[in-house]
N, C-alpha and C positions, 0 to 999 in steps of 0.2 A: 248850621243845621246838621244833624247827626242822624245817619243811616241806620233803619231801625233791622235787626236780625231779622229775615223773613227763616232762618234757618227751622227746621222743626226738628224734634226729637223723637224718637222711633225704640221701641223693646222689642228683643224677640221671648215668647212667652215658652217659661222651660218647666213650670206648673203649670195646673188648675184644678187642685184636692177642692172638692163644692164650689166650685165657680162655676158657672155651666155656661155662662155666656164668653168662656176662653177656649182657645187651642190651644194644645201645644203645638208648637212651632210654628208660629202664626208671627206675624208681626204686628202692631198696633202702635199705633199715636199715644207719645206722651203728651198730657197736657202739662205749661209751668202751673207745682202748688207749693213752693215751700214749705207751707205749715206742713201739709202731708207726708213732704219727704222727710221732716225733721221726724216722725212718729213713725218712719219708717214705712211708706207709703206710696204707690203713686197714680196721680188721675191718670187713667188710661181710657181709648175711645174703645170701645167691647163690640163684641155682636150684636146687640142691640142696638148700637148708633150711637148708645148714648155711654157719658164720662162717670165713671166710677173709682172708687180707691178701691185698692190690692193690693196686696203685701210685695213689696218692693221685690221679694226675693225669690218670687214666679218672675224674673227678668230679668232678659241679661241688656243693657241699653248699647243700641248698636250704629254705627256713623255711617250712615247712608249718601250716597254722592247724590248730587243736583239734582240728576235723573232719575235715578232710582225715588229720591223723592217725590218729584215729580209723577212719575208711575204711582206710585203708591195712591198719590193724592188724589187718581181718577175710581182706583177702587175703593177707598176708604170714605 
């Protein structure tokens, strides 16, 4: 039986030219898209609630401990 990553991935947002549902410097939930990031992309959870593509390069992807996750996970 193989223990599945609960890890989650987290951006802090260093654009938003016409994005309106971003801050800067905000942090947000990466969702996994590979197809997305290969096109240079990433699902990100937004203002709204809801997952969107962005240009990867509104983001700097940043490693969050346990906690901090967890914190995050009560506001997002």
């Amino acid at each position: 039986m193989t223990k599945r990553n609960k890890e989650k991935f987290f951006a802090l947002c260093i654009e938003n030219k016409d994005c309106e549902d971003l801050e800067k410097r905000k942090v947000y939930q990466v969702l996994p898209d590979t197809r997305a990031k290969k096109e240079g992309y990433l699902r990100i959870i937004d203002e709204s609630g809801e997952d969107y593509l962005y240009p990867e390069s509104y983001f700097v992807i940043v490693k969050l401990s346990s906690e901090a996750q967890e914190a995050l996970r009560t506001t997002i």
